[in-house]
C-alpha positions in Angstrom: 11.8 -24.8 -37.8 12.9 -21.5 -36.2 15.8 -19.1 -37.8 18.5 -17.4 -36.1 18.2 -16.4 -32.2 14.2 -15.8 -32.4 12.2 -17.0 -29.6 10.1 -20.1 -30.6 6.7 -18.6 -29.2 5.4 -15.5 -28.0 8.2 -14.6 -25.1 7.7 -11.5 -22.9 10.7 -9.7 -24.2 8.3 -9.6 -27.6 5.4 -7.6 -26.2 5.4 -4.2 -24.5 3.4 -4.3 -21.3 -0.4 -3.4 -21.5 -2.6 -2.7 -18.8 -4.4 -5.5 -19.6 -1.2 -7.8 -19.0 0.1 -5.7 -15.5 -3.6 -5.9 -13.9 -4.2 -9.4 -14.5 -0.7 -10.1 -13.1 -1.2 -7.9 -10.2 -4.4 -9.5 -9.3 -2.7 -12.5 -8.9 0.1 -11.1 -6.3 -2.2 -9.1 -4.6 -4.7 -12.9 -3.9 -1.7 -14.0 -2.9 -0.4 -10.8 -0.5 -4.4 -10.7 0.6 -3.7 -14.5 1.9 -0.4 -13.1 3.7 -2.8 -10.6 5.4 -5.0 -13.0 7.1 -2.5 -14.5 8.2 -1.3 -11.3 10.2 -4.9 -10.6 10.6 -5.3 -13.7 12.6 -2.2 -13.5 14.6 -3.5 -9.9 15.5 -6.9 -11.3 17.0 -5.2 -14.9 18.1 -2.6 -12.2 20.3 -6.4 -11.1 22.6 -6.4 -14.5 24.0 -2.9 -15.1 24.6 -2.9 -12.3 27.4 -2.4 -8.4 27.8 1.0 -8.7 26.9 1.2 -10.8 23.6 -1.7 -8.8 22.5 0.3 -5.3 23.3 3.2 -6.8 21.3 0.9 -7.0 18.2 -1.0 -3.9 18.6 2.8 -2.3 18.8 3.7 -3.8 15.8 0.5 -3.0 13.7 1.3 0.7 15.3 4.9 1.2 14.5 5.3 2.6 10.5 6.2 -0.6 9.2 3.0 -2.1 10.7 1.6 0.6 9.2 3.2 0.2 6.0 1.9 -3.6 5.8 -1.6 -2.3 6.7 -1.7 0.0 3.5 -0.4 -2.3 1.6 -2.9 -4.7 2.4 -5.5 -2.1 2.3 -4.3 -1.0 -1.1 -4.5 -5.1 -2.1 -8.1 -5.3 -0.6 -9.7 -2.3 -3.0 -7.3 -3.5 -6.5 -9.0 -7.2 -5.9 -12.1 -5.9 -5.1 -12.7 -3.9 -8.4 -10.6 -6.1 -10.5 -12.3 -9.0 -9.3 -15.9 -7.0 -10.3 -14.2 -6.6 -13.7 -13.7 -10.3 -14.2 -17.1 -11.0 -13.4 -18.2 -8.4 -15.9 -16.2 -10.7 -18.0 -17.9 -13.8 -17.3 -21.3 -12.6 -18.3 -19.8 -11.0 -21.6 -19.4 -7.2 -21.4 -16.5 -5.6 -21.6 -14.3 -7.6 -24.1 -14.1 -4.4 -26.7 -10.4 -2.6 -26.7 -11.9 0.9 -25.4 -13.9 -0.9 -22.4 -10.9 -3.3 -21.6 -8.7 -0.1 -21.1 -11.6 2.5 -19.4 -12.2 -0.1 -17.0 -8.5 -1.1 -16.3 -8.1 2.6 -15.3 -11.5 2.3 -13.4 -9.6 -0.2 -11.5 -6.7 1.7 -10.9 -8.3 5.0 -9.8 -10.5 3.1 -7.7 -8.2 1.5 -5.7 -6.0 4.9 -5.2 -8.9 6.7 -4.4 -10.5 4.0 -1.4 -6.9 3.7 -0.1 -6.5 7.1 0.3 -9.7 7.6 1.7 -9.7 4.9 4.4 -6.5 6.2 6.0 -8.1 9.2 5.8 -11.0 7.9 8.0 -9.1 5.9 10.1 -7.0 8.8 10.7 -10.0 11.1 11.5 -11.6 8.4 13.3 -8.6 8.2 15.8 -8.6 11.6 15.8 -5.0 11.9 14.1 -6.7 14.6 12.4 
């Protein structure tokens, strides 16, 4: 029987956050925002055959800085599902269940995905010649 106001199991106000704990729960929301995506995606390529105009709408949309903000976001989500997702495979064939490896390759995950984000705006930037 429980005493007092204590929780009755393990309750988040219990634990302090762990980057084990955030990445797993961010690789949930960013499936979830990478589902979102496709859907944009798909209106973005479902706009060509609508006609010149419904297809300018969307390319003004995906051009004006919230558009653009959605695209890095989505970008961002791509690269943290892509490594995190590698991680969990790691997983499944055993390695990388030891405290030091769990935390190197959360950070492996994080610097990762900073590093590709940054460096495909970068591209696409150059490649449009923003640059």
């Amino acid at each position: 029987m429980a005493s007092g106001n204590r929780p009755l199991s393990p309750h988040l106000q219990v634990y302090r956050p762990q980057i084990t704990s955030m990445l797993s729960i961010l690789h949930r929301l960013t499936g979830v925002g990478l589902w979102a995506g496709a859907l944009m995606m798909t209106y973005w390529i479902a706009s060509a055959t609508y006609g010149p105009e419904t297809f300018a709408r969307a390319q003004w949309f995906l051009g004006s800085w919230f558009g653009r903000l959605v695209l890095l976001g989505l970008t961002l989500a791509l690269y943290y599902h892509l490594a995190n997702g590698i991680r969990h495979l790691a997983w499944d064939i055993g390695w990388g269940f030891e405290m030091d490896k769990l935390n190197v390759s959360g950070w492996a995950v994080v610097i990762f995905t900073g590093v590709m984000t940054v460096l495909t705006f970068l591209a696409g930037y150059w490649v449009a010649g923003a640059i």
